[in-house]
C-alpha positions as CSV (number, residue, x, y, z in Angstrom):
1,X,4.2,-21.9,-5.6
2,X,3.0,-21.3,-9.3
3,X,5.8,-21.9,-12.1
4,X,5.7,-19.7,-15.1
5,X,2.7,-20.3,-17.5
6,X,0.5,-22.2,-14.6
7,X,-2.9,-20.4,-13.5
8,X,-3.0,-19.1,-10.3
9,X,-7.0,-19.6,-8.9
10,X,-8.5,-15.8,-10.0
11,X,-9.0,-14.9,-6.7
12,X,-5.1,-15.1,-6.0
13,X,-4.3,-13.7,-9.3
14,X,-6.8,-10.4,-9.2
15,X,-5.3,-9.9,-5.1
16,X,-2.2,-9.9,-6.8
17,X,-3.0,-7.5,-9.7
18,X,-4.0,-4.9,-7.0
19,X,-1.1,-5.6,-4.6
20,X,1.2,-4.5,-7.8
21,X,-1.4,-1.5,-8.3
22,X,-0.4,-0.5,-4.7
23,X,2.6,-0.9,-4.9
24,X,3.2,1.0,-8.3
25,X,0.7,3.6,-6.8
26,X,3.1,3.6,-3.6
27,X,6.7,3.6,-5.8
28,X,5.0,6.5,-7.7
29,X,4.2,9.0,-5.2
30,X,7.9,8.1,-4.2
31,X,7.0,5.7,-0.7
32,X,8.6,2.2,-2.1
33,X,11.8,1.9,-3.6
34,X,11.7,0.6,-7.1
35,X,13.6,-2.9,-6.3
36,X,10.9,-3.7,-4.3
37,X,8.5,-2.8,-7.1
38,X,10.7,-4.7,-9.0
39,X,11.0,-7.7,-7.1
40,X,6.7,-7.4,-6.2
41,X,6.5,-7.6,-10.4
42,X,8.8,-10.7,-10.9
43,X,6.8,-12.2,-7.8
44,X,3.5,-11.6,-9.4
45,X,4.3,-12.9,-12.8
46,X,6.0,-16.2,-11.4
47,X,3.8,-16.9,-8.7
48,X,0.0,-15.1,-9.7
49,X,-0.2,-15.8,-13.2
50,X,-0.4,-12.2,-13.9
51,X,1.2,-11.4,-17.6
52,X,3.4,-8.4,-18.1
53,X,1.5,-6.9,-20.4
54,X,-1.7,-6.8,-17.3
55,X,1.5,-4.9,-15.7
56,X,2.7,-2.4,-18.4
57,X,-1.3,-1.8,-18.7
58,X,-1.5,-0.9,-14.6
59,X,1.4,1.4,-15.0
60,X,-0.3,3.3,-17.6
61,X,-3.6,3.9,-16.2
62,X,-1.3,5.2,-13.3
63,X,0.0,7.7,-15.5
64,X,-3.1,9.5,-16.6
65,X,-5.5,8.8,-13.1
66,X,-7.0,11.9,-11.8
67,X,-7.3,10.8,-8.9
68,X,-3.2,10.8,-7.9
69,X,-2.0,14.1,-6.9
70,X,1.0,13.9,-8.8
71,X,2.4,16.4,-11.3
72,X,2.2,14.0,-15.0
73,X,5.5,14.8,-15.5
74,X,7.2,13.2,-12.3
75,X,4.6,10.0,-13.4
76,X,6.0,9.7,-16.3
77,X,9.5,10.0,-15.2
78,X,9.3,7.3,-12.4
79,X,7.1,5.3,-14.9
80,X,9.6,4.5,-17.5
81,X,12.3,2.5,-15.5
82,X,9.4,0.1,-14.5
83,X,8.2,0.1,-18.1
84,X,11.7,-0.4,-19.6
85,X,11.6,-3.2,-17.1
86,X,8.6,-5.0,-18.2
87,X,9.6,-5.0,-21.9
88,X,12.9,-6.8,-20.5
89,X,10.9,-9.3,-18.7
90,X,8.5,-10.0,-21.9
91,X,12.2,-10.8,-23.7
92,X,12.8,-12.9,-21.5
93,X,9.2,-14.5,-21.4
94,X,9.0,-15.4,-25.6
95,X,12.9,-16.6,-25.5
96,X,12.5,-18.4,-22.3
């Protein structure tokens, strides 16, 4: 396992930028519960490398794809507990 601040090899670290994709995709559309999305995020970020900006950035490309078939506002609505969440984890990142 990968500590905080260690590279993951790229290959691990862009599987695990689309497994989060997936599972925001999936937590959106209201398949995946959002402590697993949670939990998937802290994963990521601990083991992958992946920065939570890379996240926040995912979750609001999400928002404004054409290609999901759900209404904007229900997007946004499920967005913002995961993007509340990512600003708590950068917090934790610069005083940690």
């Amino acid at each position: 396992m990968i500590g905080m601040g260690a590279e993951a090899p790229s290959s691990m670290r862009e599987w695990a930028l689309s497994w989060i994709r997936g599972s925001i995709e999936s937590y959106l559309r209201g398949k995946t519960p959002i402590n697993i999305v949670k939990g998937r995020i802290k994963r990521a970020i601990e083991s992958y490398g992946v920065k939570p900006e890379e996240i926040g950035a995912i979750i609001n490309l999400l928002q404004i794809d054409p290609s999901l078939t759900i209404p904007r506002e229900l997007r946004e609505e499920r967005a913002r507990p995961l993007l509340e969440f990512i600003e708590e984890l950068k917090k934790g990142e610069k005083s940690g």
